[in-house]
Every structure is written in C-alpha cells, then in structure tokens.
NUTOR-700012 format. One line per field, with one value per residue (C-alpha): residue number from 1; z, x, y; residue in one letter. Coordinates in nm, 4 decimals. Example, Ala and Ser with C-alpha at 12.3 -4.5 7.8 and 13.67 -1.06 7.14 Angstrom:
// residues 2
seq	1 / 2
Z	0.7800 / 0.7140
X	1.2300 / 1.3670
Y	-0.4500 / -0.1060
type	a / s
This chain:
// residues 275
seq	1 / 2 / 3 / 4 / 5 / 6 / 7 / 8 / 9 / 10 / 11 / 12 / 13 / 14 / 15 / 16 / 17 / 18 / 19 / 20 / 21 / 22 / 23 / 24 / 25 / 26 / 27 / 28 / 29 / 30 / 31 / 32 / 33 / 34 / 35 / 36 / 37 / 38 / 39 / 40 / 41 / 42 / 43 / 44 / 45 / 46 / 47 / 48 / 49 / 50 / 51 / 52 / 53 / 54 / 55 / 56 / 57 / 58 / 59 / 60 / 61 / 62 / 63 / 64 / 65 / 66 / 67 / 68 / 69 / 70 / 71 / 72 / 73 / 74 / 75 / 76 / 77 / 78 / 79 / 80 / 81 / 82 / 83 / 84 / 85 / 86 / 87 / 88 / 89 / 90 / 91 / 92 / 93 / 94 / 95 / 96 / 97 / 98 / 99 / 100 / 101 / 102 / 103 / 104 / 105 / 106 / 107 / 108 / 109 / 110 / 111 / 112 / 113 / 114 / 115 / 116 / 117 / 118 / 119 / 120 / 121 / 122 / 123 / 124 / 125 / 126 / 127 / 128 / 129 / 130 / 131 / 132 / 133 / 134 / 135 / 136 / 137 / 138 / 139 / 140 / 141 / 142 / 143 / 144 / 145 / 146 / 147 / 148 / 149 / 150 / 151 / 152 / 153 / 154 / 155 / 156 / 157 / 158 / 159 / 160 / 161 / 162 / 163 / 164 / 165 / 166 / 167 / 168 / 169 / 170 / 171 / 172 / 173 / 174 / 175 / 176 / 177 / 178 / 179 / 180 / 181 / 182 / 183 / 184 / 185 / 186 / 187 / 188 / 189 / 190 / 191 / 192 / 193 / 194 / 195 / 196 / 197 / 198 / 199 / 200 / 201 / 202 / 203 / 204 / 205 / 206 / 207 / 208 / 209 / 210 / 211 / 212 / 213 / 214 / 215 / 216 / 217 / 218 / 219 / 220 / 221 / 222 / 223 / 224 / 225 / 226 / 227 / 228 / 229 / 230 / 231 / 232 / 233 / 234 / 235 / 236 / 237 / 238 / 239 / 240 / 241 / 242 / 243 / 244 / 245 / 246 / 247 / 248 / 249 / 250 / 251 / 252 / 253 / 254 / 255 / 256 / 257 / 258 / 259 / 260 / 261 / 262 / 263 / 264 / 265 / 266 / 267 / 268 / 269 / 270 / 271 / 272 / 273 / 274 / 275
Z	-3.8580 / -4.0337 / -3.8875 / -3.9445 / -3.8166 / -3.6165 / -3.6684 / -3.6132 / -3.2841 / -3.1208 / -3.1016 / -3.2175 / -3.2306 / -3.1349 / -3.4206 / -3.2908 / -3.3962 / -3.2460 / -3.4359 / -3.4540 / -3.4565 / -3.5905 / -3.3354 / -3.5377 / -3.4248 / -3.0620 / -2.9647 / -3.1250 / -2.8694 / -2.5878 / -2.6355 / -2.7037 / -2.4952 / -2.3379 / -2.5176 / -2.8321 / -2.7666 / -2.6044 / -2.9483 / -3.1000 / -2.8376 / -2.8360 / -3.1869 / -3.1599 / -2.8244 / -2.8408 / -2.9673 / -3.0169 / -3.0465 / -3.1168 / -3.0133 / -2.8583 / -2.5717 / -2.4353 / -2.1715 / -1.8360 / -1.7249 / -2.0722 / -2.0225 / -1.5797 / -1.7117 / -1.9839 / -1.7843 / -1.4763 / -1.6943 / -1.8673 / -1.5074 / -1.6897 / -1.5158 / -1.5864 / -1.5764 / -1.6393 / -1.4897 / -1.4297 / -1.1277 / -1.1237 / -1.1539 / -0.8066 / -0.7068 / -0.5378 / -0.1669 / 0.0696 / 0.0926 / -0.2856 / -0.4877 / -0.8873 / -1.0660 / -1.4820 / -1.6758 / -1.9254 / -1.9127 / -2.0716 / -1.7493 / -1.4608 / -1.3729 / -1.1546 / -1.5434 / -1.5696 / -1.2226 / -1.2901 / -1.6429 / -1.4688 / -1.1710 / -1.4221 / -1.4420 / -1.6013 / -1.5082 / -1.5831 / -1.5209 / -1.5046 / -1.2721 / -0.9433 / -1.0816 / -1.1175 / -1.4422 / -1.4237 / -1.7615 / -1.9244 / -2.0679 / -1.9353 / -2.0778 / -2.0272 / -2.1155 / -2.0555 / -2.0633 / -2.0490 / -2.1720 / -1.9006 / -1.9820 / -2.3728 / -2.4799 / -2.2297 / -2.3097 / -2.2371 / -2.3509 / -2.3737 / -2.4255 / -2.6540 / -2.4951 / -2.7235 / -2.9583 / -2.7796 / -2.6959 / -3.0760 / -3.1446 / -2.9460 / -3.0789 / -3.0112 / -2.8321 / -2.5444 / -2.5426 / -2.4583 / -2.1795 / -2.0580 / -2.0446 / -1.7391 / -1.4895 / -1.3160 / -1.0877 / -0.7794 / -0.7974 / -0.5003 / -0.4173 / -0.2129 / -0.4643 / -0.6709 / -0.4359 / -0.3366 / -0.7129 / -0.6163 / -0.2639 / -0.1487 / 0.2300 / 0.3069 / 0.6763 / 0.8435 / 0.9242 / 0.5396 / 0.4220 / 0.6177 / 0.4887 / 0.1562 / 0.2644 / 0.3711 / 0.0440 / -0.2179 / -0.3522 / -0.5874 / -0.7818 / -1.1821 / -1.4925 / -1.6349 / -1.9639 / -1.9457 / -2.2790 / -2.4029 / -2.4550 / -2.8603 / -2.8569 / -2.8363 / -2.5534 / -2.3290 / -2.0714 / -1.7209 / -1.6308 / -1.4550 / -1.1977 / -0.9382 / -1.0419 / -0.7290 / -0.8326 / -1.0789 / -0.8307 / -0.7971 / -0.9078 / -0.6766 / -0.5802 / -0.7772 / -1.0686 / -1.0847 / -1.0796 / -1.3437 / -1.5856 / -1.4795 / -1.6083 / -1.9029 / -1.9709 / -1.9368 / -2.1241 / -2.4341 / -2.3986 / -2.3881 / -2.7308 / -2.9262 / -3.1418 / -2.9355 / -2.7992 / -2.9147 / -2.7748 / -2.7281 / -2.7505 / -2.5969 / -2.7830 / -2.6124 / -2.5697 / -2.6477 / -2.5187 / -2.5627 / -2.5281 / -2.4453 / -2.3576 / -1.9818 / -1.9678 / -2.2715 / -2.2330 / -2.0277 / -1.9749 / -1.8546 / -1.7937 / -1.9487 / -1.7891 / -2.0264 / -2.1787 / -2.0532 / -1.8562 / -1.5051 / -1.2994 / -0.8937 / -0.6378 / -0.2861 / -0.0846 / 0.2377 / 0.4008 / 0.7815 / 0.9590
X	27.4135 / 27.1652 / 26.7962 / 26.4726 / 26.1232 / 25.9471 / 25.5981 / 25.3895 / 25.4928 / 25.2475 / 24.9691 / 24.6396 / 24.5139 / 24.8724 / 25.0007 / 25.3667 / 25.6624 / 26.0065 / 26.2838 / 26.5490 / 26.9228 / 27.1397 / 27.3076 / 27.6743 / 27.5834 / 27.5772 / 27.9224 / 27.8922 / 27.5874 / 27.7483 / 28.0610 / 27.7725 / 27.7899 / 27.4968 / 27.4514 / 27.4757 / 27.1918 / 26.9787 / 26.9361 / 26.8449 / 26.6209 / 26.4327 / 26.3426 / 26.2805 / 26.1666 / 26.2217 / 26.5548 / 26.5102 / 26.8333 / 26.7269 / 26.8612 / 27.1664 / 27.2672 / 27.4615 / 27.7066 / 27.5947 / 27.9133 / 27.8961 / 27.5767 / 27.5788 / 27.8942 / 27.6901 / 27.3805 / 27.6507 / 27.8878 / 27.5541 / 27.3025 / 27.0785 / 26.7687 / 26.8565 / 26.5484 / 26.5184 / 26.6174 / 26.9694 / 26.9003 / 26.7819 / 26.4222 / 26.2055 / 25.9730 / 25.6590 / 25.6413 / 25.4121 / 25.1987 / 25.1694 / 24.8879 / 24.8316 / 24.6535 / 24.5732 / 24.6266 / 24.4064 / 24.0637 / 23.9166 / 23.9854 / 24.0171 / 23.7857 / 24.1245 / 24.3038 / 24.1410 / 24.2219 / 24.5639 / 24.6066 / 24.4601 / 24.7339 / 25.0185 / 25.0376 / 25.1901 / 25.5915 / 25.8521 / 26.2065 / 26.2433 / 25.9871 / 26.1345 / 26.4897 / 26.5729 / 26.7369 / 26.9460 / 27.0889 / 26.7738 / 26.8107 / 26.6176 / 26.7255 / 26.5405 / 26.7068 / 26.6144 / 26.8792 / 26.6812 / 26.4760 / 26.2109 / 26.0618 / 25.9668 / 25.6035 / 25.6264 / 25.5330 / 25.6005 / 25.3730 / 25.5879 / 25.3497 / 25.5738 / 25.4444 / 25.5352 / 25.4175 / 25.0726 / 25.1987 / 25.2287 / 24.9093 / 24.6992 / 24.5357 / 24.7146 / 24.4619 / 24.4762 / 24.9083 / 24.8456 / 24.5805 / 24.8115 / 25.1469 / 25.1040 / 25.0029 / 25.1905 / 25.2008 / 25.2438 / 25.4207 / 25.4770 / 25.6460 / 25.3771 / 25.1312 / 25.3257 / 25.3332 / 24.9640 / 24.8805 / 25.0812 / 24.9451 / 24.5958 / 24.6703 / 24.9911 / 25.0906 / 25.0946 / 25.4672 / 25.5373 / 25.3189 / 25.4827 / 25.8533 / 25.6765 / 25.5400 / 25.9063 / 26.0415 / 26.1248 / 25.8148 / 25.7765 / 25.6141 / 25.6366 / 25.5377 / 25.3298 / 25.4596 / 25.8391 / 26.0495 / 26.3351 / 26.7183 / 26.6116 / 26.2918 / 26.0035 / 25.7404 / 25.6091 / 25.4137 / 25.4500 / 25.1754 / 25.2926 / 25.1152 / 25.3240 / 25.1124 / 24.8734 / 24.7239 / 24.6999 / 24.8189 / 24.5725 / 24.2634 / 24.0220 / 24.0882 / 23.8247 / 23.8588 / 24.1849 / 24.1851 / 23.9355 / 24.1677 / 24.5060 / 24.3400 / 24.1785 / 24.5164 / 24.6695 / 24.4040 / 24.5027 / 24.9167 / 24.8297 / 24.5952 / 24.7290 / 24.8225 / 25.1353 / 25.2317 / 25.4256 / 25.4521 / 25.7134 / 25.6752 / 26.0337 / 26.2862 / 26.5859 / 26.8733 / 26.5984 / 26.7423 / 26.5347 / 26.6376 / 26.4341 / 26.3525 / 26.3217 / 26.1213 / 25.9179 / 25.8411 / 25.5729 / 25.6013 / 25.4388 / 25.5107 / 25.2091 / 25.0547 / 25.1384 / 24.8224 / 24.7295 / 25.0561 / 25.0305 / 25.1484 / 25.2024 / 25.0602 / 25.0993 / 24.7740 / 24.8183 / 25.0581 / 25.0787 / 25.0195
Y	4.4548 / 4.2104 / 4.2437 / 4.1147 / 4.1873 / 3.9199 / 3.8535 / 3.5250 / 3.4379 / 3.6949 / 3.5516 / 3.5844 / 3.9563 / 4.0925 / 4.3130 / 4.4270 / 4.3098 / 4.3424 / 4.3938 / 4.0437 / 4.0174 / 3.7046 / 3.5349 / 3.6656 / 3.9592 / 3.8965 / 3.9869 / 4.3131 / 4.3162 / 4.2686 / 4.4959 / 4.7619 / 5.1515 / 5.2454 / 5.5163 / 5.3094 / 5.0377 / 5.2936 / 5.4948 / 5.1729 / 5.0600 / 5.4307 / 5.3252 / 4.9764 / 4.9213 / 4.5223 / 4.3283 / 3.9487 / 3.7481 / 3.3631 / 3.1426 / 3.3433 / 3.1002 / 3.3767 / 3.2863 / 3.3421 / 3.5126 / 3.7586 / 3.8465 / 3.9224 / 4.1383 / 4.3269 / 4.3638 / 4.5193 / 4.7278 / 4.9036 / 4.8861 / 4.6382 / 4.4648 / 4.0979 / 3.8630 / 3.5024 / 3.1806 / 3.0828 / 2.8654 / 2.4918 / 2.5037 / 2.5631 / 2.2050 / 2.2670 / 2.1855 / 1.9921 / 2.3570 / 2.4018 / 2.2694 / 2.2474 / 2.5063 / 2.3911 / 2.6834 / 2.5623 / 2.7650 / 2.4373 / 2.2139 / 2.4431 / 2.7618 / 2.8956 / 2.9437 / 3.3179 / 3.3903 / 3.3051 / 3.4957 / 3.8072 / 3.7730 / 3.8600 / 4.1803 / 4.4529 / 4.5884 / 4.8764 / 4.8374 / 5.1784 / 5.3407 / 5.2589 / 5.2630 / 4.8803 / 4.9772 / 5.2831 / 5.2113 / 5.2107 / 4.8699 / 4.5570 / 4.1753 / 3.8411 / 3.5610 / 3.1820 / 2.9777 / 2.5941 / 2.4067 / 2.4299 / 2.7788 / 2.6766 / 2.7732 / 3.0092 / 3.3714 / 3.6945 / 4.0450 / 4.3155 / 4.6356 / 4.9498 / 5.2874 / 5.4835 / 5.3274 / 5.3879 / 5.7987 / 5.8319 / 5.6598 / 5.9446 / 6.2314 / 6.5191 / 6.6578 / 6.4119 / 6.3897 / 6.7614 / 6.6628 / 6.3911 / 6.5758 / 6.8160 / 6.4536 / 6.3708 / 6.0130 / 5.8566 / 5.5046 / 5.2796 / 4.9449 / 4.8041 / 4.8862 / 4.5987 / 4.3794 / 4.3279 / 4.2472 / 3.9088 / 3.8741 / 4.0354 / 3.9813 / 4.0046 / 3.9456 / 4.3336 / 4.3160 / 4.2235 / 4.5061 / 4.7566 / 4.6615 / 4.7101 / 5.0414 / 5.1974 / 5.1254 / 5.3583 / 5.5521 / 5.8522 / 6.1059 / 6.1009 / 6.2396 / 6.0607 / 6.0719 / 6.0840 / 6.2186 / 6.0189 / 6.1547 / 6.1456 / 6.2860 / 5.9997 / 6.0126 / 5.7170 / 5.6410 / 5.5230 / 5.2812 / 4.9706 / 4.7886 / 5.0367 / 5.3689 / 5.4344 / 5.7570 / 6.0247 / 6.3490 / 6.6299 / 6.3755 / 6.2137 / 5.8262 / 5.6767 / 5.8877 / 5.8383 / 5.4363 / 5.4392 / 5.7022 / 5.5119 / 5.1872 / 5.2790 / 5.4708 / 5.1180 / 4.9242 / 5.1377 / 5.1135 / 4.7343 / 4.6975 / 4.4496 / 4.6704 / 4.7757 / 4.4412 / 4.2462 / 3.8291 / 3.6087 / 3.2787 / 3.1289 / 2.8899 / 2.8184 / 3.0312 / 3.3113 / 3.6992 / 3.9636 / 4.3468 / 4.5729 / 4.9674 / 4.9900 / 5.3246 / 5.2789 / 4.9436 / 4.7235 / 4.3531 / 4.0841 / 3.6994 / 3.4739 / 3.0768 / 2.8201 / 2.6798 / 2.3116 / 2.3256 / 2.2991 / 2.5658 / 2.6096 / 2.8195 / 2.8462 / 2.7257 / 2.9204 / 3.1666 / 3.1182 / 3.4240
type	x / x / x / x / x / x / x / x / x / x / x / x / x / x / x / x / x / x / x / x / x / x / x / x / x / x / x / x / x / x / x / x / x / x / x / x / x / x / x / x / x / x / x / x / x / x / x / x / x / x / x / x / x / x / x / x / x / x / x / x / x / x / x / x / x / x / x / x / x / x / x / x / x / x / x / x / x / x / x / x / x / x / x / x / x / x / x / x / x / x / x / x / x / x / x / x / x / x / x / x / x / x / x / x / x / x / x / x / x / x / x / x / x / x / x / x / x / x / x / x / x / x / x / x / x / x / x / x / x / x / x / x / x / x / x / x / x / x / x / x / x / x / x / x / x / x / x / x / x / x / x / x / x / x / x / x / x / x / x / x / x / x / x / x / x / x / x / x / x / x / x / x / x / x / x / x / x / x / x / x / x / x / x / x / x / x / x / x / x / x / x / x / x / x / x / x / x / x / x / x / x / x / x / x / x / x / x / x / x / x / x / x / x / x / x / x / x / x / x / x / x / x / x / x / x / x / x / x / x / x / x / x / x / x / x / x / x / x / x / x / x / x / x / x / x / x / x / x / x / x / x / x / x / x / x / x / x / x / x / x / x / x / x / x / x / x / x / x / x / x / x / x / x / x / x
C-alpha cells in the first residue's frame, strides 16, 4: 500500500503529520477488518485519503460493519434563520472571532462509547466545507513524550467523564429541562490513561472529563487542563486543511479533534434561545 507523510497543510507552528493513502488504495480501505485498520491506526493515529470521494453508501456501510463514528456533512447545507445573526471569524474585523475559536473545543470518539470499533472517519463530501479545518491532537504521541516519571504519576488516575459536561461548552445556559436530559445520560469513571490492544498508551482528555477522582475540584480543573494544554502542543497535532472528497481516518481512543472557524469567512450563531 503506497503512503506518504503529509506535512504543510498544518499550519503555522503545528509539527504533526498524518500519514496519506492514494485514492487506488481506497477499496482495499474499505474492505478492511477491524482488527486490521486498528493496528495501523495504533501506529499512525491519522489516515488522510485525498481526494477519495468515497461513495456515500460505501462508506455508511464501512463505518456500520466496523462501529465507526461517521462525521461530516452529507446533508444540503443548513441557512441561517430569522433568529441567527453573523459572526466574522476574522480576528481582524470582528472582536467575537476569539470567542468563537475558543468555543471549539476538544472531542473523543471513544470516551463515551460513540465508536465501539475504535475507528472514527470524517469525510466532506462538497464543496462548501473547503478551507475549513480540523485539529486532530495524537495522545500518544503526547503519553510517549512524558518523562517517565510523570506516566508513572499519571497511570494510577483515574476520571470522571460526563455528557452534560460536553454540552455546556456549546451552550452556557441551557434551559433546566435540557440540562437535566443531559444529566441522565450515560456518564462514567475512566483511567485516565487507557492502554491499547498493541501496547501504546494515551490519554483521555476531551472536553467530557469533569474531574480527576480522589482530587479536590479546583485542583483538579487546573491538572485536567494543563494535562490537555500539553496533549494539544503543536507538536502532536496535526491540521487539516479540507479539499474535496477529503476522508480522514483516525484512532478513536488515542485521538482528540476539533473543528476550526474559517478565517474572514462568515460563520452563524444563534442570537437567543427562548426559555
């Protein structure tokens, strides 16, 4: 299987690469076992295909036959409404553009089990996504980067991880009813750093961790995100920049991701929720 390395679509400062496959090799992709693409991606972390255009219908059955989360647009693209109003994403033109960089936040497939299989794909299918970007942040990477000293601090925590706590980095007040759906979902405790079926270490820091068990609240806030500053140094990320018929592969336990604004592209927000 030919493969390349990207670099120079990450962005300034951001040193990963992922690891790309020719589109001739996508059907060999696709007809993949689990067990198969999750050695490579326990490696690798991150697959790029460019400029796959995979078939919708191949790639729902791939993602279903190996429990994939499946992200990306397949739908016609959402217009704002009457309640919406423009944000510019451009820090230049609009004071709102940091506020809106710092809402994306950091995600893991795997932490509340939206990807059994282990596997996450992306895919954007049109046009309207391009110059879009997406982080994705390769934990273990950042596990082997440590010290051993501190893995061997780190190993014994374990975490708590909670739906809700996802869900109010996207809304602040949500209406009391909404938060307490939220609430009765699915949380749980886990180790912090979580060992892979070939060996590797990573961590589980996604916007979902709530606190550090056995450590006081504050304390524990302050470790979890200076714990998540380092797995996303530039260093271990590695950025997308979309083209279309982009698909991207990646680890669902080992990796973070995040969806980035478009500079001096607009982008929508809602104005007000009723209550």
């Amino acid at each position: 299987m030919a493969t390349g390395t990207a670099h120079g679509n990450q962005g300034p400062g951001h040193d990963r690469a992922a690891v790309t496959l020719d589109r001739s090799n996508l059907p060999d992709l696709l007809i993949s076992d689990r067990d198969k693409l999750q050695t490579q991606l326990e490696d690798l972390e991150v697959i790029v295909v460019r400029n796959a255009f995979c078939p919708q219908r191949a790639l729902l059955s791939f993602a279903e036959r190996l429990e994939c989360a499946l992200h990306g647009q397949f739908g016609a693209v959402q217009q704002p409404s009457a309640e919406d109003y423009l944000i510019v994403g451009d820090p230049n033109a609009s004071p709102l553009a940091e506020f809106v960089r710092n809402g994306r936040v950091w995600e893991n497939d795997q932490v509340l089990g939206r990807a059994p299989g282990g596997t996450s794909i992306m895919a954007i299918p049109d046009e309207d996504r391009i110059a879009a970007q997406t982080d994705f942040a390769c934990t273990a990477a950042a596990w082997d980067a440590l010290p051993h000293f501190e893995q061997r601090a780190l190993a014994p925590l374990t975490v708590l991880h909670g739906f809700w706590h996802d869900r109010l980095y996207h809304e602040r007040e949500p209406r009391h009813d909404a938060l307490m759906q939220w609430m009765a979902r699915e949380s749980a405790e886990l180790p912090l750093v979580a060992r892979m079926a070939g060996g590797r270490h990573c961590l589980l820091v996604d916007d979902t961790a709530i606190q550090i068990m056995g450590m006081e609240f504050s304390a524990s806030e302050a470790f979890i995100d200076g714990l998540r500053e380092w797995v996303t140094k530039p260093a271990f990320v590695y950025r997308h920049t979309w083209e279309p018929g982009d698909l991207v592969i990646w680890n669902s336990a080992s990796v973070l991701f995040r969806g980035l604004p478009r500079p001096h592209n607009p982008m929508w927000k809602m104005a007000h929720v009723s209550r």
